[in-house]
N, C-alpha and C positions, 0 to 999 in steps of 0.2 A: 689673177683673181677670176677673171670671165673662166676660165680652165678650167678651175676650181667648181663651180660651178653644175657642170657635167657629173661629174665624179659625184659632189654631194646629190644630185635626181636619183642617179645610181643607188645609192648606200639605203637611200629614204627607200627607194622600189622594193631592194633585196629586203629590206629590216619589214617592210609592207606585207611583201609578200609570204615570208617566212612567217609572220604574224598570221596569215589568214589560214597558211596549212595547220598552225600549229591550233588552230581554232576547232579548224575542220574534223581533227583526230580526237578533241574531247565527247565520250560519250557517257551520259549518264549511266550509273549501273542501280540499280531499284534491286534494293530484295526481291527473291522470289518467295513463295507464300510460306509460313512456316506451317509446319507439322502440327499436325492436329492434337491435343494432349489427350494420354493416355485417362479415360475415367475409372477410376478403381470402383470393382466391383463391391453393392455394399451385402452385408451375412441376411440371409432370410431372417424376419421376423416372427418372435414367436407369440404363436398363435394360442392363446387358452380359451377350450372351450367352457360357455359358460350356459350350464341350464337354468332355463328361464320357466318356473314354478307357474300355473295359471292361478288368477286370483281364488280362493272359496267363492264358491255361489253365494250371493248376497239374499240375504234371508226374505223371505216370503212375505207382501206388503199386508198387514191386514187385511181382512175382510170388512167394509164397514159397520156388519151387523157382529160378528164374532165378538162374545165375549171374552172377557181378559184373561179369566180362571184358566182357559181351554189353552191360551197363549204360553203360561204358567209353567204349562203340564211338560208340554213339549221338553223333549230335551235339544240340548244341545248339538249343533252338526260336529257329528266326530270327525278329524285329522285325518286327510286323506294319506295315506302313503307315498314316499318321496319315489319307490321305488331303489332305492339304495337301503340294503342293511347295515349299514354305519349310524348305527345309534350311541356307538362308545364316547365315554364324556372323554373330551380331549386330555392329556396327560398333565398330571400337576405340574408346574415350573418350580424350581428349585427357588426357596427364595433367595434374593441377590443381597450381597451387600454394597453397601450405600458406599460411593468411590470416594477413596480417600481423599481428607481436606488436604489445601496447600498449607504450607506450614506461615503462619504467621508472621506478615511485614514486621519487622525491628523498627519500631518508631518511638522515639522520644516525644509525649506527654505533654512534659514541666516545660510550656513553654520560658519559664523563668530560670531555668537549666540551661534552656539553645540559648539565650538571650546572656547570659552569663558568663557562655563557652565563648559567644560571637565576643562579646566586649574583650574578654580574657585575648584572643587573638589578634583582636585590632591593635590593644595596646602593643602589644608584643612586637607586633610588623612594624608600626611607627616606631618602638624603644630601635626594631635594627636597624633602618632606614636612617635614622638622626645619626647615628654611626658610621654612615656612608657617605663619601665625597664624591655627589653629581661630577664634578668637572674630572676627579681622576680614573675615571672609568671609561672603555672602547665605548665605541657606537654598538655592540651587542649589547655589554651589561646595563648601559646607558640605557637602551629601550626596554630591557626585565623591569630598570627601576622604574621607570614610567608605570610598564602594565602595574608593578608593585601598588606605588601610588594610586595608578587609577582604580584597585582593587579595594585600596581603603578608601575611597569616596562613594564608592559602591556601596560598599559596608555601610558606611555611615547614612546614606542617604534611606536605605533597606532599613536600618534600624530607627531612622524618625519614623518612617508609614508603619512599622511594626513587623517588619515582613523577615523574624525571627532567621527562621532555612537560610533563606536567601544570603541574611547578612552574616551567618554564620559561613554558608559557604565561600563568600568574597574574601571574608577573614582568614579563612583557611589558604586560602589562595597569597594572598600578600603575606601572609606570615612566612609561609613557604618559601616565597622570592625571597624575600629579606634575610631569612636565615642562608640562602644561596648565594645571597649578594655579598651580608658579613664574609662569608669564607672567602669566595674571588678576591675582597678588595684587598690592596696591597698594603 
C-alpha cells in the first residue's frame, strides 16, 4: 500500500497538470464589429410651387370731417391681375352615378316563424335521440350524442330568454346529429 501511494501523487500531478495546460489553450473569441447597414437612398421630394397673392390694399380710413355722400361716390377697388391668363371656368365633371347598393340581407321577420322552425326542430332531434341506445354506441357516436343533447338544452334554454336565431340554430344542430346517430345505430 505505502507503494501505492507514490503512483497515486503521480496520476493526481499528470491529471493537475494536463488540467492547467488545457486551461491555458482556452481563448475567448469576441465578435468582431459587424458591418455597417447599407441605408437606402430615399426619391427627391416633390416640390410644388406655390404663389402667394399680396393681400388688396386696405381701403382708406376716413377722414374725420369728410362726409358720407363723397364716401358713396367712390367706387369700388378693381381686381388686380393674377398675371396668369387662365380665366377659363374649370371643365364640367360628368355627373356620376351613385354606386350600387349591396343586395339585401335575407332575414326572416316573423319572429313567430324562427320560433316555430326552432320548436319544429327541437322536437324532431329528441323524437331521434329516444331512438337511440347511449350504451350501444362507440366512444365517437357516444360523444355526437352528447354534443346532440347538449345542443337541445341550448335550444331550450335560448328559447325561455326568447333568443329566437340562437335557438333555432342549436335545433338545427341536434337535429342534424340525431338524424346521423339514427343511421349509425345498429
Amino acid at each position: 500500500m505505502i507503494g501505492m501511494a507514490p503512483r497515486l501523487r503521480i496520476a493526481c500531478l499528470l491529471l493537475a497538470l494536463a488540467g492547467v495546460t488545457a486551461c491555458g489553450k482556452v481563448n475567448a473569441r469576441t465578435p468582431g464589429p459587424s458591418p455597417a447597414l447599407a441605408v437606402p437612398t430615399t426619391e427627391p421630394r416633390m416640390v410644388i410651387p406655390v404663389s402667394v397673392e399680396a393681400p388688396p390694399p386696405a381701403a382708406p380710413a376716413e377722414p374725420p370731417g369728410a362726409p358720407a355722400a363723397e364716401i358713396r361716390d367712390q367706387a369700388p377697388p378693381k381686381p388686380r391681375p393674377t398675371g396668369t391668363a387662365q380665366t377659363a371656368t374649370p371643365p364640367a365633371t360628368p355627373p356620376t352615378e351613385p354606386p350600387p347598393q349591396p343586395p339585401a340581407v335575407q332575414t326572416r321577420t316573423n319572429v313567430t316563424e324562427i320560433e316555430r322552425d326552432a320548436r319544429g326542430l327541437l322536437d324532431q332531434a329528441e323524437r331521434g335521440l329516444r331512438g337511440v341506445d347511449r350504451q350501444t354506441l362507440s366512444s365517437d357516436t357516444r360523444a355526437q350524442f352528447d354534443n346532440a343533447e347538449r345542443f337541445i338544452r341550448m335550444a331550450m334554454g335560448a328559447l325561455e330568454v326568447r333568443n329566437f336565431v340562437y335557438a333555432y340554430y342549436c335545433a338545427d344542430k341536434a337535429a342534424t346529429l340525431a338524424r346521423l346517430l339514427v343511421k349509425r345505430a345498429p
